[in-house]
C-alpha positions in Angstrom: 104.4 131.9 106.3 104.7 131.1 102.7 101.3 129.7 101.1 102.2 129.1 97.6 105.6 129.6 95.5 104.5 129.9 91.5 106.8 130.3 89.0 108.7 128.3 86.5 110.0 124.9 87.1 113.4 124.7 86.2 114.3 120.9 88.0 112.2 118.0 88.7 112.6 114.4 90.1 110.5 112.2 91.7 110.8 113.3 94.9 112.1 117.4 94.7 110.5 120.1 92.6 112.9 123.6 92.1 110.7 126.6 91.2 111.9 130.0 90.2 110.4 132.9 91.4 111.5 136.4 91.0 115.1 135.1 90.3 115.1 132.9 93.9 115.0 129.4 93.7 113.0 127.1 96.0 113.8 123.3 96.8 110.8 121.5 97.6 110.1 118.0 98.8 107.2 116.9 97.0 105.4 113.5 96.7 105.2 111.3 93.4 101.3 112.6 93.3 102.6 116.0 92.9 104.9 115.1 90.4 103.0 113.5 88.4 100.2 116.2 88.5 103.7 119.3 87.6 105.7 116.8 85.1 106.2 118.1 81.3 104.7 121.8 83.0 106.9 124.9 82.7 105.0 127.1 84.9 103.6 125.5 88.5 101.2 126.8 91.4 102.7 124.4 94.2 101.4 125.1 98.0 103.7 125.3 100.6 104.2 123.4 103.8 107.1 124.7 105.9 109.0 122.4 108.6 111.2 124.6 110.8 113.6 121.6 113.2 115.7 123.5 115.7 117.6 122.7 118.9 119.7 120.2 117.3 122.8 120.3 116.2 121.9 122.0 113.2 118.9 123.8 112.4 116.8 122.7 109.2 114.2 124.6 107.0 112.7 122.1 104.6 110.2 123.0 102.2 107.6 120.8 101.2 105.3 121.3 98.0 101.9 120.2 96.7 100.2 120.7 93.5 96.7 120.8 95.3 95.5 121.7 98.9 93.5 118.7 99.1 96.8 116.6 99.3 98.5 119.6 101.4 96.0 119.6 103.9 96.7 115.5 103.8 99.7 115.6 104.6 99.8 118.2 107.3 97.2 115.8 109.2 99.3 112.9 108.6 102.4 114.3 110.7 99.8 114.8 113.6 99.3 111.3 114.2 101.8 109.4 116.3 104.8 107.5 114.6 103.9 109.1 111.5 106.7 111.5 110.7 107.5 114.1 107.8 109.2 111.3 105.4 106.9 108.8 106.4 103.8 111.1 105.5 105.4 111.9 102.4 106.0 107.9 101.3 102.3 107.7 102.2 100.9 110.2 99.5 103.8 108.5 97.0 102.2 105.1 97.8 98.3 106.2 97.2 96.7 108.6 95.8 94.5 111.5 97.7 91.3 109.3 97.1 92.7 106.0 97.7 93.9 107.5 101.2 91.1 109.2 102.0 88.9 106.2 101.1 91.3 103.9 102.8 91.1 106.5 106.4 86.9 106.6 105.9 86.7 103.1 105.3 89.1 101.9 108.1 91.3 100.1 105.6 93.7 98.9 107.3 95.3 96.5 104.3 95.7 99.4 102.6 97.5 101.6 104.7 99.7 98.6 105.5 101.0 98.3 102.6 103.0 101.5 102.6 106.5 101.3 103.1 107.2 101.4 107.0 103.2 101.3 108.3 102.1 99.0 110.1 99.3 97.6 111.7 99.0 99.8 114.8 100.2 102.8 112.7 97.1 102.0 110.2 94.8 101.9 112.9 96.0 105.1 114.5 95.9 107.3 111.1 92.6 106.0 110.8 90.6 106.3 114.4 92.8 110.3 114.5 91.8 111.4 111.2 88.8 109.9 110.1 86.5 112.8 111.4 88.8 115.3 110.2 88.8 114.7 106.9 85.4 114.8 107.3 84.7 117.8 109.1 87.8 119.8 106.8 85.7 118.2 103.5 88.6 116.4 102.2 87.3 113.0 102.5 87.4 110.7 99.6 86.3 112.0 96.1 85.1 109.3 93.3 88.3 107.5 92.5 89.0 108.3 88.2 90.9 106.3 86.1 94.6 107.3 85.4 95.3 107.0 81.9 98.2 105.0 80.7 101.2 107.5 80.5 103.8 106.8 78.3 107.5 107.5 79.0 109.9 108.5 76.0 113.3 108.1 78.2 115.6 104.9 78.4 114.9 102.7 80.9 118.2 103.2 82.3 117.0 107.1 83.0 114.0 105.7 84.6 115.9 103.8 86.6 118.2 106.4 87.8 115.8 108.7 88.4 113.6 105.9 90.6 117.2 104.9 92.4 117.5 109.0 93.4 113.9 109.3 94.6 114.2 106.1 96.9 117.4 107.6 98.1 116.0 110.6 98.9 112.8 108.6 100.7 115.8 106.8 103.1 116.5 103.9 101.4 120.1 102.4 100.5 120.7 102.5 96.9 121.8 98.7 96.2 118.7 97.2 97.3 116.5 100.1 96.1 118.4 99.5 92.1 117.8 95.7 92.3 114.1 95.8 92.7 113.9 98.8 90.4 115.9 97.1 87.5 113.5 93.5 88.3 110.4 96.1 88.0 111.5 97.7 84.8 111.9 93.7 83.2 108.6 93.4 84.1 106.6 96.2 82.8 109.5 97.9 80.8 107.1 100.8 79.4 105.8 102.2 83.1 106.8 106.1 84.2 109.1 106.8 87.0 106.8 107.5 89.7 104.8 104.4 89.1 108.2 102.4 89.0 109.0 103.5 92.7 105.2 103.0 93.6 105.6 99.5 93.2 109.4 99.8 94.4 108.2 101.2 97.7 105.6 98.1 98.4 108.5 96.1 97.5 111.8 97.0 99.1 112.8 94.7 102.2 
């Protein structure tokens, strides 16, 4: 079992970290928390979840990667509960952050958790009755929420866009409708990083 892969970053999106180690490189799914936390770093730490699918057609080894193992240990209770799958789990830490979520699961906020891309209400209510005690018990439950300063983004919007278009891809949605609320997004707060551009795409894609 791999825990951790560190090394130096050599690709990054939105949605998929590459890290060299020892001359290997390793793809790995990550979530727009994780980038955020890894963006402008050359060397990364990123702890490894591994997803092994057989007895289909094909077989599939997907790696997923988290810059702590707070939001690790998330996400690995996430794809416990019922109707919440890999992707979906994934979107989930894109849409809110490790404190919002566990906040959201302590307080039973349902709203919250609703207003991730593809939850809803019987889904909310699920992630919170299964893992409200967990977090608890595995002392992961919500930390004082901080302020995120105001990043500021020195590429074109038309990068940003391209980049948030990819990362929605990637997350299973079609790129036409995925570039038309992007592009309205960036009219509207024209100055707002990448991840925070599909944030708000992901709460508003149809």
């Amino acid at each position: 079992m791999i825990e951790y892969i560190k090394g130096e970053l050599t690709d990054l999106t939105p949605a998929l970290a590459v890290v060299e180690a020892h001359g290997v490189g390793y793809a790995l799914n990550i979530s727009l928390n994780t980038f955020t936390a890894i963006q402008n770093k050359k060397d990364v730490k990123l702890f490894v979840h591994e997803a092994l699918i057989t007895g289909g057609r094909d077989d599939s080894f997907t790696l997923y990667g988290f810059a702590e193992q707070r939001e690790r240990e998330l996400y690995r209770l996430l794809i416990t509960v019922s109707g919440v799958g890999a992707n979906t789990a994934r979107m989930i830490l894109s849409s809110l952050t490790p404190e919002e979520l566990c906040s959201a699961i302590s307080g039973g906020d349902e709203r919250l958790l609703k207003g991730v891309k593809g939850i809803g209400l019987k889904t909310a209510q699920r992630i919170i009755v299964d893992l409200r005690d967990k977090i608890t018990s595995l002392g992961i439950e919500a930390a004082p929420a901080a302020e995120r300063d105001a990043a500021t983004l020195s590429q074109d919007q038309m990068t940003v866009k391209d980049e948030a278009v990819g990362a929605l891809s990637m997350l299973g949605f079609s790129p036409a409708p995925s570039a038309k609320v992007v592009t309205e997004i960036l009219k509207q707060h024209p100055g707002i990083p990448v991840e925070q551009v599909v944030k708000m795409a992901l709460k508003q894609i149809k």
